[in-house]
C-alpha positions as YAML, in Angstrom:
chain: A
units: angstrom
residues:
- id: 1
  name: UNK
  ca: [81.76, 41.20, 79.48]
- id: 2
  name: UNK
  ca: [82.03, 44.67, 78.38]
- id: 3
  name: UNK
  ca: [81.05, 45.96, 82.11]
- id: 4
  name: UNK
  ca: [83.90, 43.98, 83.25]
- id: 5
  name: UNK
  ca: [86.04, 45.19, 80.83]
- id: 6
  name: UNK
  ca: [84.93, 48.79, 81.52]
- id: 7
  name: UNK
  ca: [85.47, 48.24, 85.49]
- id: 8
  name: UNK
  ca: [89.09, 46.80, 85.19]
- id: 9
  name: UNK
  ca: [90.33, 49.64, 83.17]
- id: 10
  name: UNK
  ca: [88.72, 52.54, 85.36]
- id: 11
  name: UNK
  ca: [89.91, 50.36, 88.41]
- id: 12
  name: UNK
  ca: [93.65, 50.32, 86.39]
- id: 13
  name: UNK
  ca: [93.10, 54.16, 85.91]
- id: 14
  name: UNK
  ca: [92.33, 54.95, 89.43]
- id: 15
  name: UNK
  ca: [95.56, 52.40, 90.72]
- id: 16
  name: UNK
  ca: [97.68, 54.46, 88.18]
- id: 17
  name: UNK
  ca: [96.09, 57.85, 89.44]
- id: 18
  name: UNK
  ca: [97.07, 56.24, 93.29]
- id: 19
  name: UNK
  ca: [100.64, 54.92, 92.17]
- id: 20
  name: UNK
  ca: [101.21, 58.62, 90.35]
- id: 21
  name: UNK
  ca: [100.20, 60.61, 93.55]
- id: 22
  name: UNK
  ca: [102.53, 58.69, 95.41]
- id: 23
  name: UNK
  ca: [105.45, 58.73, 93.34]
- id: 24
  name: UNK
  ca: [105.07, 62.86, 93.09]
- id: 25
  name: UNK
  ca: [104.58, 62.70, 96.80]
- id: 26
  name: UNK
  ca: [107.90, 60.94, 97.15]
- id: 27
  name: UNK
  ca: [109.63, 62.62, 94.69]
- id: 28
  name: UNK
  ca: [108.23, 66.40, 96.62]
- id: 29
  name: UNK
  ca: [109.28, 65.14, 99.96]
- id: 30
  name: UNK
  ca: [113.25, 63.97, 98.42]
- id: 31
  name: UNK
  ca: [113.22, 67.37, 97.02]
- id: 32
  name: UNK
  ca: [112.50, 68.76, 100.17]
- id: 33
  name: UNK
  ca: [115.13, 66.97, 102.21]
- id: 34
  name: UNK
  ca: [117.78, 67.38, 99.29]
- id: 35
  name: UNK
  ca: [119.47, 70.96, 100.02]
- id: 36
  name: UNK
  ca: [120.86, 71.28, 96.72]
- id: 37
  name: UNK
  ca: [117.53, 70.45, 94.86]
- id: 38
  name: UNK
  ca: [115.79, 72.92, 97.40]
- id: 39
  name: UNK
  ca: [118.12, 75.84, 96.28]
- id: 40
  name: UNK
  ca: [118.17, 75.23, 92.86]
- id: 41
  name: UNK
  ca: [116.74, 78.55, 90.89]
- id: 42
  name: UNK
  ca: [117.98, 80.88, 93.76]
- id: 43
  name: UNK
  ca: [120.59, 83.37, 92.98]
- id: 44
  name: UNK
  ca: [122.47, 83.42, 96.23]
- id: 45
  name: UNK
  ca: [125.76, 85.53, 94.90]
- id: 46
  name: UNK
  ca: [123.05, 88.07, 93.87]
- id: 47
  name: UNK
  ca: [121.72, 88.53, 97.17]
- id: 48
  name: UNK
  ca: [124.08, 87.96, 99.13]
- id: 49
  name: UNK
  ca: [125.29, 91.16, 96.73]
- id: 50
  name: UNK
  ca: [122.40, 92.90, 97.44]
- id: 51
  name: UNK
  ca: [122.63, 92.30, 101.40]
- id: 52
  name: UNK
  ca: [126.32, 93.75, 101.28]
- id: 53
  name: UNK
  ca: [124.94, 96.57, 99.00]
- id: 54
  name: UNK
  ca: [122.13, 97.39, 101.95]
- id: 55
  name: UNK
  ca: [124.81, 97.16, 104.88]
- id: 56
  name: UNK
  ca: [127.51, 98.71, 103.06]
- id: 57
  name: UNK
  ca: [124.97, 101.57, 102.55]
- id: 58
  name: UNK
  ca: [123.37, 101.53, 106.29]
- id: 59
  name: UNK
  ca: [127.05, 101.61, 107.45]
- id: 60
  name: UNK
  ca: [127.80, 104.97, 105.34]
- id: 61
  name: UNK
  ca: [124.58, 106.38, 106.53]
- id: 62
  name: UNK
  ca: [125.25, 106.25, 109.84]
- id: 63
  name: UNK
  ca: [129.04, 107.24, 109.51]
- id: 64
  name: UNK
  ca: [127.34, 110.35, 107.43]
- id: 65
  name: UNK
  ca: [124.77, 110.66, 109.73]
- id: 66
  name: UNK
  ca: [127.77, 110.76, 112.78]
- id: 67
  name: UNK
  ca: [129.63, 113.20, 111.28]
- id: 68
  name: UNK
  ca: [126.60, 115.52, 111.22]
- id: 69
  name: UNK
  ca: [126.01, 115.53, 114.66]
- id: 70
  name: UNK
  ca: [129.65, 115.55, 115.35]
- id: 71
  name: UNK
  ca: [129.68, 118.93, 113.10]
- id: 72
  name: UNK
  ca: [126.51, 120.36, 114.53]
- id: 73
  name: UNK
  ca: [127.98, 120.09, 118.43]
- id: 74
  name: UNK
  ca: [130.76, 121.88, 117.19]
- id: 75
  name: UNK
  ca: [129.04, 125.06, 115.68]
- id: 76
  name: UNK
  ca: [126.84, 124.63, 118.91]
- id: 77
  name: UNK
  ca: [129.90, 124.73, 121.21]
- id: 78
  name: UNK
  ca: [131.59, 127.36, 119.12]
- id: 79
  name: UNK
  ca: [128.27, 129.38, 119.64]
- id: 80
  name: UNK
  ca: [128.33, 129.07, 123.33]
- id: 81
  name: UNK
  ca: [131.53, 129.47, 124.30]
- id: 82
  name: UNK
  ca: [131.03, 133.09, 121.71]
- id: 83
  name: UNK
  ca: [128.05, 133.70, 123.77]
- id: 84
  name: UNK
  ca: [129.71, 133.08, 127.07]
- id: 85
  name: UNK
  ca: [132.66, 135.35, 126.21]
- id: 86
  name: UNK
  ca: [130.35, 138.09, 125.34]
- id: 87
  name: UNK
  ca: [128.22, 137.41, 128.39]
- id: 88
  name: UNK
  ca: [131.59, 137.78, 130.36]
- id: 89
  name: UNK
  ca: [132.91, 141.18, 128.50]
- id: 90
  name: UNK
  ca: [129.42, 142.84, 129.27]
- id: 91
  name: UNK
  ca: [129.48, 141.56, 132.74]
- id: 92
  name: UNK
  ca: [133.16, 143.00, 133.39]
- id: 93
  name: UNK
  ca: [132.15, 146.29, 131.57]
- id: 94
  name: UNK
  ca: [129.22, 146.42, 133.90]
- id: 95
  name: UNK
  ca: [131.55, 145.27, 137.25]
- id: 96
  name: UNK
  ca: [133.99, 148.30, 135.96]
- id: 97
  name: UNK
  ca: [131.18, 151.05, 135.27]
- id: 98
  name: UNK
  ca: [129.55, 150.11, 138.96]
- id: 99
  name: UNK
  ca: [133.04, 150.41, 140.40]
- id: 100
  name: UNK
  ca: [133.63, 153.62, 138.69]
- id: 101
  name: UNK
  ca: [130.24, 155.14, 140.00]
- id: 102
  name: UNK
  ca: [131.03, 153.63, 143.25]
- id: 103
  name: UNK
  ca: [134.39, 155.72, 143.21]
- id: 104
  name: UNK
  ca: [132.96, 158.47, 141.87]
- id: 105
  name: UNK
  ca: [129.94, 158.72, 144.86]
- id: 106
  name: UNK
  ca: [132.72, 158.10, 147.31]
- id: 107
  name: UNK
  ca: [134.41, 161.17, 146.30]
- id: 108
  name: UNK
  ca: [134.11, 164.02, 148.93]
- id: 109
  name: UNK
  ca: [132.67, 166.68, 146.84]
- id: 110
  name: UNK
  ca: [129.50, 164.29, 146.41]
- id: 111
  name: UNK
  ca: [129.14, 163.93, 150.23]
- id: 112
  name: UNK
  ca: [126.91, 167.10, 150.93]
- id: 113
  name: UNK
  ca: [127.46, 168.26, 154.88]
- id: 114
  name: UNK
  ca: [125.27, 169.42, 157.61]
- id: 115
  name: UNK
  ca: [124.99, 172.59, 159.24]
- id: 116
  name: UNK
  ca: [124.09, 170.95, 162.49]
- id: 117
  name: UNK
  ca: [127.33, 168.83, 162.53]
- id: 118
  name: UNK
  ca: [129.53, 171.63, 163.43]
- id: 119
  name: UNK
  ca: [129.33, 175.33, 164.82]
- id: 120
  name: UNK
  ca: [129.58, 177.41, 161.51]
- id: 121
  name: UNK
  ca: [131.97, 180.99, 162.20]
- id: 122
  name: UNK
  ca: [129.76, 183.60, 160.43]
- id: 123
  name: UNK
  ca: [132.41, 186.11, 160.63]
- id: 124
  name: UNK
  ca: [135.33, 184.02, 159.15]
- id: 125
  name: UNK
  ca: [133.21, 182.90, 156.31]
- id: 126
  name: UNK
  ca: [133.25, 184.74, 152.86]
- id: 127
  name: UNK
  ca: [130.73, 185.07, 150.05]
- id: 128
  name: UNK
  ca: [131.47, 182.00, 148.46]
- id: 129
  name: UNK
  ca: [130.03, 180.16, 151.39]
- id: 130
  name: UNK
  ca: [126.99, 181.95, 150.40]
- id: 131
  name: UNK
  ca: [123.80, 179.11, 150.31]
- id: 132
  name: UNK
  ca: [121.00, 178.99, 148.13]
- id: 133
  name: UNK
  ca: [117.81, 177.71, 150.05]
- id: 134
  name: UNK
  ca: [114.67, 176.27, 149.36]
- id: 135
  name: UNK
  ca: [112.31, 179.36, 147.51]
- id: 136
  name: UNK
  ca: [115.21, 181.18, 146.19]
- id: 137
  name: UNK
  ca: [115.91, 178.88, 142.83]
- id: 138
  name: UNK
  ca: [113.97, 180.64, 140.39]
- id: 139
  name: UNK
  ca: [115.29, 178.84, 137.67]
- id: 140
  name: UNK
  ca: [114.23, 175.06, 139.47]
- id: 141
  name: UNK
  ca: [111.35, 174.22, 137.35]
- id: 142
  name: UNK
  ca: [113.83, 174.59, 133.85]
- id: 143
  name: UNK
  ca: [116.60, 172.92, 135.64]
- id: 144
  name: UNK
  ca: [114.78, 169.62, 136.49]
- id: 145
  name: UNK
  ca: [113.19, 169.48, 133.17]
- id: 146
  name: UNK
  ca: [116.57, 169.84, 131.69]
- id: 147
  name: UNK
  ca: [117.53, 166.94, 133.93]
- id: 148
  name: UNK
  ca: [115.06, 164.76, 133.02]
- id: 149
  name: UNK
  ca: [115.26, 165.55, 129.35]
- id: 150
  name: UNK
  ca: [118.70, 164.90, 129.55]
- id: 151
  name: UNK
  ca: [117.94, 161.29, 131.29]
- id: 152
  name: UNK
  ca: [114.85, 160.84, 128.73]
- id: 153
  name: UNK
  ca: [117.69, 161.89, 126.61]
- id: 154
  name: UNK
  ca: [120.03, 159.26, 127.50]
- id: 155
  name: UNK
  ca: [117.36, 155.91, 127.75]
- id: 156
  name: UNK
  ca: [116.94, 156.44, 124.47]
- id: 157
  name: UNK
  ca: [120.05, 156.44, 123.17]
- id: 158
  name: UNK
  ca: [120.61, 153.28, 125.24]
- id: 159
  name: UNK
  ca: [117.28, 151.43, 124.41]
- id: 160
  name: UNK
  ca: [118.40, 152.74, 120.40]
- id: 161
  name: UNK
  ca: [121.82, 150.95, 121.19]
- id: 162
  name: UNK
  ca: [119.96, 147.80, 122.27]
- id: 163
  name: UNK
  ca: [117.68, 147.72, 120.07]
- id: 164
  name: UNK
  ca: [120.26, 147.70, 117.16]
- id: 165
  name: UNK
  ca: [122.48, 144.74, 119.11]
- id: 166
  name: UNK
  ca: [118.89, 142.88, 119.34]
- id: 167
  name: UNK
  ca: [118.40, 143.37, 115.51]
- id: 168
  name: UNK
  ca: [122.00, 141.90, 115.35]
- id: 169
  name: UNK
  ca: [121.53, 139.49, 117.28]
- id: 170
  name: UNK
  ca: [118.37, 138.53, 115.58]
- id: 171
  name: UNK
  ca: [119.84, 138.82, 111.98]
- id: 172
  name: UNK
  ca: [122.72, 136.32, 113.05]
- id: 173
  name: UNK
  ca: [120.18, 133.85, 114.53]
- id: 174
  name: UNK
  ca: [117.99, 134.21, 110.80]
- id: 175
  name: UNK
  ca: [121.40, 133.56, 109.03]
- id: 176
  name: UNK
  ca: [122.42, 130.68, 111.48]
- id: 177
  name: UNK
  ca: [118.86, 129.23, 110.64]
- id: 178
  name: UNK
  ca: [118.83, 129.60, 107.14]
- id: 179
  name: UNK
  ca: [122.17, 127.96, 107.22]
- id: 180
  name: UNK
  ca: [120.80, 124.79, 109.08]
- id: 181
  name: UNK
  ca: [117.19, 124.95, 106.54]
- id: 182
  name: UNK
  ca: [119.87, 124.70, 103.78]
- id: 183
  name: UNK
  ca: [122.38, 121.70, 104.98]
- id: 184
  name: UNK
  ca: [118.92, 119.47, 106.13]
- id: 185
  name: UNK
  ca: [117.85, 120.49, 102.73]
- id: 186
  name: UNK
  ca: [120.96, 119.63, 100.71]
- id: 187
  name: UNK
  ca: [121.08, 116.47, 103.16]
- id: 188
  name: UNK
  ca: [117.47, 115.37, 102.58]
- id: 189
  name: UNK
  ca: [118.19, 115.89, 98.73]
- id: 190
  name: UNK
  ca: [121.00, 113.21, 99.13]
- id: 191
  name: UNK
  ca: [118.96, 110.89, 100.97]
- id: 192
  name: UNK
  ca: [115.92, 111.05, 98.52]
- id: 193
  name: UNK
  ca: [118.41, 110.91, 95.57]
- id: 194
  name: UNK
  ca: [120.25, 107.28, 97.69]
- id: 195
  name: UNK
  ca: [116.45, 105.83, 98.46]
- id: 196
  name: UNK
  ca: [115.44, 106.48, 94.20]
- id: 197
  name: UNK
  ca: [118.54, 104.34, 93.40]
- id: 198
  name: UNK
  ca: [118.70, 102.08, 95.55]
- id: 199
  name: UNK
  ca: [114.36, 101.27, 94.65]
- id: 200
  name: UNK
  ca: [115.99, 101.70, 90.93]
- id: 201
  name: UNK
  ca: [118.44, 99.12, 91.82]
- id: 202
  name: UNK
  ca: [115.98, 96.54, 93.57]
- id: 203
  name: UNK
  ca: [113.60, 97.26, 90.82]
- id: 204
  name: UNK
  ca: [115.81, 96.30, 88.52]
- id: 205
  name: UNK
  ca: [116.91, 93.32, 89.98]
- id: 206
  name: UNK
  ca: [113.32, 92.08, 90.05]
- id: 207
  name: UNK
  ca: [113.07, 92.81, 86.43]
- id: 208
  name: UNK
  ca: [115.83, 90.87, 85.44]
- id: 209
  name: UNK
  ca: [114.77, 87.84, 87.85]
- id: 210
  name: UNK
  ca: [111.59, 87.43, 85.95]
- id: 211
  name: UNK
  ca: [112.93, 88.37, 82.65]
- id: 212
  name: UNK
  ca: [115.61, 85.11, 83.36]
- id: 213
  name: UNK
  ca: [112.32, 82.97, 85.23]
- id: 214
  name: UNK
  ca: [110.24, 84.28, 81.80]
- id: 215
  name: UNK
  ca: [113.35, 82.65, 79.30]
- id: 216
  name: UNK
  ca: [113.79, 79.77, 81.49]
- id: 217
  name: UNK
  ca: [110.08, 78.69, 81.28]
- id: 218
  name: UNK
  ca: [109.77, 79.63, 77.57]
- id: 219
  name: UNK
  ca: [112.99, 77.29, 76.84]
- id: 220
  name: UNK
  ca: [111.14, 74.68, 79.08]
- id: 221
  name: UNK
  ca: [107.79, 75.40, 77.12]
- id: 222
  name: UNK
  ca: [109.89, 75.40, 73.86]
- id: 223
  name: UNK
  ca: [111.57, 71.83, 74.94]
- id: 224
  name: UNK
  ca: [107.88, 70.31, 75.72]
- id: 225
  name: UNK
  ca: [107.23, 70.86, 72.34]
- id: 226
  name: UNK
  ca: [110.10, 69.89, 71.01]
- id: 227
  name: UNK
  ca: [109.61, 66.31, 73.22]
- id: 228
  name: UNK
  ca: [105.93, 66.55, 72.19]
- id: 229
  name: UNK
  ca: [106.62, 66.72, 68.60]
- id: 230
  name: UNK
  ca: [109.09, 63.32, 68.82]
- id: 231
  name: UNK
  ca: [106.57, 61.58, 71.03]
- id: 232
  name: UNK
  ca: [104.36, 62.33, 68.20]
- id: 233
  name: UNK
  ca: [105.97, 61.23, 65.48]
- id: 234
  name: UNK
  ca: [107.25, 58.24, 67.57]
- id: 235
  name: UNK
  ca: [103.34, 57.05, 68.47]
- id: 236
  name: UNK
  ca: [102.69, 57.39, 64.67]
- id: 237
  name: UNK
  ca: [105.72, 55.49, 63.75]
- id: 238
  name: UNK
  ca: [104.57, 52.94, 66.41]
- id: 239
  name: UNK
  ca: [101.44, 52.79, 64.74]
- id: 240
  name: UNK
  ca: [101.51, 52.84, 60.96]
- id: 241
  name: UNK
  ca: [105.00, 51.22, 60.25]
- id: 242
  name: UNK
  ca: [104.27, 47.86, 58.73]
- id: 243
  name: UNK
  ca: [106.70, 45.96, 60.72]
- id: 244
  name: UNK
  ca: [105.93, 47.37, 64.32]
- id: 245
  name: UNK
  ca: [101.91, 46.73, 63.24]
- id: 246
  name: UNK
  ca: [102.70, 43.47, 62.03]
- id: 247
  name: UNK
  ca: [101.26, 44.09, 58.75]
- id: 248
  name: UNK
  ca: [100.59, 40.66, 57.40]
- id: 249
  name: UNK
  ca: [100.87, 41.80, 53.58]
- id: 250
  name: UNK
  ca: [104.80, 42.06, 54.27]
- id: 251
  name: UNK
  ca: [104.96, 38.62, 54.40]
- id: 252
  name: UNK
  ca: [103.80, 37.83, 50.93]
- id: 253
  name: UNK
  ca: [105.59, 38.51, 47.83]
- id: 254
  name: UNK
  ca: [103.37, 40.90, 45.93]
- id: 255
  name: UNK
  ca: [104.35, 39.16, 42.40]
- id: 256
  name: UNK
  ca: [103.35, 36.08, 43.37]
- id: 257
  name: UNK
  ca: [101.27, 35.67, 45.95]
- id: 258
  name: UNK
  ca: [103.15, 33.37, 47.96]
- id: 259
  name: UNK
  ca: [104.07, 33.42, 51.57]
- id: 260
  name: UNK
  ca: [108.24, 34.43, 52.01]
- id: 261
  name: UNK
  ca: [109.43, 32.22, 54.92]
- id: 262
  name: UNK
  ca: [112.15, 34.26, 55.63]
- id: 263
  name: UNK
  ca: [110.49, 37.21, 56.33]
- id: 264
  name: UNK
  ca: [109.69, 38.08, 60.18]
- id: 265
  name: UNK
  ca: [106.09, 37.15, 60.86]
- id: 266
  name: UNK
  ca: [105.49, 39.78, 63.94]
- id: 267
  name: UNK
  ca: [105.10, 39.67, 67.47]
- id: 268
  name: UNK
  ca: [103.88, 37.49, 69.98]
- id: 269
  name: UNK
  ca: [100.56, 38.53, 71.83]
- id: 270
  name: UNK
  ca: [102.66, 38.96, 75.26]
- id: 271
  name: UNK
  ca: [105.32, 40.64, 73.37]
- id: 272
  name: UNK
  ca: [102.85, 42.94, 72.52]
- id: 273
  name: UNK
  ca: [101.03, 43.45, 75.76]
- id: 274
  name: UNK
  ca: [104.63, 44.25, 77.22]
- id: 275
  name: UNK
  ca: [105.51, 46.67, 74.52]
- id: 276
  name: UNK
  ca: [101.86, 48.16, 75.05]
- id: 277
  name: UNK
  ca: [103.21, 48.18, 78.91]
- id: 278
  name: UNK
  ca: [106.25, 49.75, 78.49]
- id: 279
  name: UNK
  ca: [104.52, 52.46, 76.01]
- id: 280
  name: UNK
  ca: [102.22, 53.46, 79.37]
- id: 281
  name: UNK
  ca: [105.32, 53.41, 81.66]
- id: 282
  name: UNK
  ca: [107.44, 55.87, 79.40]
- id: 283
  name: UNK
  ca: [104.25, 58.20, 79.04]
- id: 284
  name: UNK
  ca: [103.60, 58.14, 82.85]
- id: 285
  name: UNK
  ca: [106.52, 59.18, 83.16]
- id: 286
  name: UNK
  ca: [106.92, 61.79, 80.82]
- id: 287
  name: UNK
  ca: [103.79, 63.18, 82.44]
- id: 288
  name: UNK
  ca: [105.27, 62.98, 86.05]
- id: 289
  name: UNK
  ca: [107.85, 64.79, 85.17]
- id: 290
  name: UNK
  ca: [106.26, 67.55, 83.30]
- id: 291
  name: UNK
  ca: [104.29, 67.68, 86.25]
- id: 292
  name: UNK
  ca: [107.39, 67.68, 88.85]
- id: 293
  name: UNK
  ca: [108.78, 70.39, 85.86]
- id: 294
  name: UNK
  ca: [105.84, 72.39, 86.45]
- id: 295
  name: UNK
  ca: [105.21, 72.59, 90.28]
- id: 296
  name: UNK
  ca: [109.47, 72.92, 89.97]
- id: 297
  name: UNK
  ca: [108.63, 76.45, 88.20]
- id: 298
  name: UNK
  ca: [105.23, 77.66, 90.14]
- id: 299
  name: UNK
  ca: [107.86, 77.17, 93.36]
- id: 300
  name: UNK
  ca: [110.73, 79.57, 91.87]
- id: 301
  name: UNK
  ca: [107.99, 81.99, 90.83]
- id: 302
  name: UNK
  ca: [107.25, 82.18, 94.27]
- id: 303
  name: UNK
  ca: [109.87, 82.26, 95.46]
- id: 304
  name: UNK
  ca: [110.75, 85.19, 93.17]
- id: 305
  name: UNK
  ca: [107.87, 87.11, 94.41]
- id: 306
  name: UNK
  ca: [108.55, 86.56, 97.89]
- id: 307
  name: UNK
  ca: [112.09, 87.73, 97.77]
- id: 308
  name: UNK
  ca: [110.40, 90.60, 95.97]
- id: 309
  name: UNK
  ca: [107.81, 91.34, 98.42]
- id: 310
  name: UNK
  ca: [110.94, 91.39, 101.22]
- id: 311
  name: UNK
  ca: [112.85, 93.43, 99.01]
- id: 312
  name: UNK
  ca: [110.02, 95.64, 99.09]
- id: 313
  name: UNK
  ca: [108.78, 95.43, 102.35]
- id: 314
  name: UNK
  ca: [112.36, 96.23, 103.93]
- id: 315
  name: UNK
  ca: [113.14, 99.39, 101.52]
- id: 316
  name: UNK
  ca: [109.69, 100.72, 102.92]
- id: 317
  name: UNK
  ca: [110.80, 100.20, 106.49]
- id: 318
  name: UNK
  ca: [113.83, 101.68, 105.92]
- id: 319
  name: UNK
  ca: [112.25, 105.22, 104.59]
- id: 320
  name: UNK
  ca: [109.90, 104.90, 107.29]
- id: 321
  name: UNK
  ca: [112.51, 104.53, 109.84]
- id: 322
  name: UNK
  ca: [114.65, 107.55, 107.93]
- id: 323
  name: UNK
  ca: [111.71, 109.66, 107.95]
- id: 324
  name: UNK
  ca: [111.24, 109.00, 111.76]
- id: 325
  name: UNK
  ca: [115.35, 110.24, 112.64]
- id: 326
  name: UNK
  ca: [114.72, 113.17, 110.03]
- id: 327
  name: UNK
  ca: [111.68, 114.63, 111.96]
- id: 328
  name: UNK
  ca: [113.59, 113.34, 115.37]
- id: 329
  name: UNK
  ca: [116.32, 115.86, 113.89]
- id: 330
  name: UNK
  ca: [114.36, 118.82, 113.06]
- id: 331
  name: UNK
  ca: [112.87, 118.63, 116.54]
- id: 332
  name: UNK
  ca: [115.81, 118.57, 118.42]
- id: 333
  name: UNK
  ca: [117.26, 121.36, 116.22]
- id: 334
  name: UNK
  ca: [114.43, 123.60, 117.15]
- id: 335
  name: UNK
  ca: [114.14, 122.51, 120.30]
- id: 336
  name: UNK
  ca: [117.80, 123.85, 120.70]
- id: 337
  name: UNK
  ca: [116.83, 126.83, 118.68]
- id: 338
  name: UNK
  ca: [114.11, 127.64, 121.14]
- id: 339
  name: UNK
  ca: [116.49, 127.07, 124.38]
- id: 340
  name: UNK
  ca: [119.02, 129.04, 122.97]
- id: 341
  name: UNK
  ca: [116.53, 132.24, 122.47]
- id: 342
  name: UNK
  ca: [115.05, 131.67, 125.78]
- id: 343
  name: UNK
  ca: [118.86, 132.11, 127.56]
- id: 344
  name: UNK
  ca: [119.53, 134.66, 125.53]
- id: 345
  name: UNK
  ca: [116.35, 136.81, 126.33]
- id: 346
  name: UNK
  ca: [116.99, 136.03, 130.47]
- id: 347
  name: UNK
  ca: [120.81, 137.00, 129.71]
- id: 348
  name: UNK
  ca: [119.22, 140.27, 128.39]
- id: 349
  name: UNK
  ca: [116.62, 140.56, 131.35]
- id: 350
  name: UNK
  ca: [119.34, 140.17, 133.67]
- id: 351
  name: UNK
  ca: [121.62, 142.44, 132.29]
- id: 352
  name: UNK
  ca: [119.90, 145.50, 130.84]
- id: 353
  name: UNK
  ca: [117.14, 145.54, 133.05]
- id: 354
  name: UNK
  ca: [115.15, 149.16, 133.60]
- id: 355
  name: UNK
  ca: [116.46, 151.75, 135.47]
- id: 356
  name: UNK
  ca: [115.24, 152.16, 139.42]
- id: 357
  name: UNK
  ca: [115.99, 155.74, 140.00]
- id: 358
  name: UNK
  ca: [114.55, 155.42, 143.89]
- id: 359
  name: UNK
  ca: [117.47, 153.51, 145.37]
- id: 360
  name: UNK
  ca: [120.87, 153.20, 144.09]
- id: 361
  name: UNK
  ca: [123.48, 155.11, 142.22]
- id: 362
  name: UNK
  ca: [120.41, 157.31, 140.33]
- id: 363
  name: UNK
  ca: [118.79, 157.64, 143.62]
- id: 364
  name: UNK
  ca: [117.63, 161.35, 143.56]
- id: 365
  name: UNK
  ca: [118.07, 161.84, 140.14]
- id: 366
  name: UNK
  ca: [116.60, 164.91, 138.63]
- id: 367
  name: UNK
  ca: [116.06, 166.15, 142.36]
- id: 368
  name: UNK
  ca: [117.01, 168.85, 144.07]
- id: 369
  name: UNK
  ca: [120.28, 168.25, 146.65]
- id: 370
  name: UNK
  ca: [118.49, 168.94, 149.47]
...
């Protein structure tokens, strides 16, 4: 009999256990399809905050980041069209000195005439028609070393004058560098000083989503005590109060030992069984929904960390992708640094080249006229 007994209550356990896993099943799957339930615990005015935070401070980025490059083809067309008018003055200097030594050759006193081009009257000449030929300079040995110390003379003072406008030219370039080190400095400062608050910010706002998860589940915790403590006292009530137990002493009048017919005489045995029944019920369900209460908070706390980990996972990208257009930025800047110095140097090649003294204007130079 007891065996019996014994199997029928495990097999009542195990249909309650069944009935239980359904009803939570159920209960998941309504939650599920209910929107309202599903986005219960989620702040949406706060992130939806936080999204129009991020865009609002993408969008100024890029308008910042605009106006840079805006600014820095400006000084760069400024700087060539400086460059170009100096590269036109020196060429127009140069045009007007090889026009005025063109001028200057063309003159007749430079054209030196032959004796063999016409017959030469000895007796009408004078003594200023008197020529010096080859053998008779004495002095042609001091004269040519004057000359060329004289042209030594000279490329030095001009490869002195370039010299200095390449030390200019070099000390504007330094300036014009520092200058650019200084703005991506002062720019990378603000960037670095945006990305700490805006992690400051995020931070933040994960503290004080599990600081509010935190009070929500000790309220919850403090509540299941609260209900704990009145199921409590309600079992013992159920069990020691004389009437609910059907104490049998009430009944009988303690002075005289007789049995009060007025007095209630208890329960029924299938009153009790369904009172008994009813007992189970409400304590199922009290334990369903702690248990629905439960998987209700291990789901927001999830959900917490998740929107934490995106949070997270998206400020990351971002300085990675910053990072990436900041070294993008110093590249092209010295790539345009480095093609500016190259044109520069073939302007300088092409302009103040050496001096040829076997063909040209200083064809001769230092040499005798004959």
């Amino acid at each position: 009999m007891s065996q019996t007994r014994l199997a029928a209550d495990a097999y009542e356990k195990e249909q309650r256990r069944v009935a239980n896993l359904r009803a939570r099943n159920n209960a998941r799957r309504d939650r599920f399809l209910n929107a309202r339930l599903r986005t219960i615990g989620i702040d949406r005015d706060g992130i939806d905050a936080q999204i129009a935070a991020k865009e609002a401070a993408a969008d100024a980025q890029a308008r910042a980041d605009y106006a840079y490059q805006q600014e820095m083809l400006r000084v760069r067309y400024a700087l060539e069209e400086q460059e170009l008018a100096m590269a036109q003055q020196r060429q127009a200097e140069s045009y007007a000195l090889r026009a005025e030594h063109q001028a200057q050759m063309a003159l007749p006193k430079n054209e030196m005439p032959r004796v063999s081009a016409a017959q030469v009257d000895v007796d009408a000449c004078g003594a200023s028609s008197a020529q010096l030929f080859a053998g008779e300079d004495r002095n042609q040995k001091e004269r040519i070393a004057q000359e060329r110390a004289q042209f030594a003379e000279w490329c030095m003072a001009k490869k002195a004058a370039n010299d200095e406008k390449r030390a200019a030219e070099k000390a504007d370039e330094m300036a014009y560098h520092e200058y650019l080190m200084a703005v991506t400095k002062a720019r990378e400062d603000n960037e670095m000083a945006m990305k700490q608050a805006m992690s400051d910010y995020t931070r933040d706002v994960a503290a004080e989503n599990a600081e509010r998860a935190r009070l929500n589940d000790e309220s919850r915790r403090n509540q299941s005590a609260a209900d704990e403590a009145a199921k409590q006292a309600e079992i013992a009530y159920q069990t020691e109060s004389a009437f609910l137990t059907e104490d049998m002493g009430q009944g009988i009048n303690p002075a005289t030992g007789r049995v009060v017919r007025d007095r209630y005489k208890g329960f029924t045995k299938e009153e009790t069984k369904q009172y008994f029944r009813d007992n189970d019920r409400v304590i199922e369900e009290k334990q369903v929904r702690k248990a629905n209460e439960a998987a209700d908070e291990r789901a927001f706390a999830a959900q917490q960390a998740h929107i934490y980990g995106m949070l997270t996972e998206m400020e990351a990208e971002r300085a990675l992708q910053d990072q990436r257009a900041l070294l993008m930025q110093k590249e092209e800047l010295l790539t345009q640094r480095m093609d500016a110095l190259a044109k520069k140097r073939r302007d300088r090649d092409e302009k103040f080249g050496s001096v040829d003294n076997s063909v040209g204007f200083y064809a001769g130079f230092g040499q005798s006229c004959r």
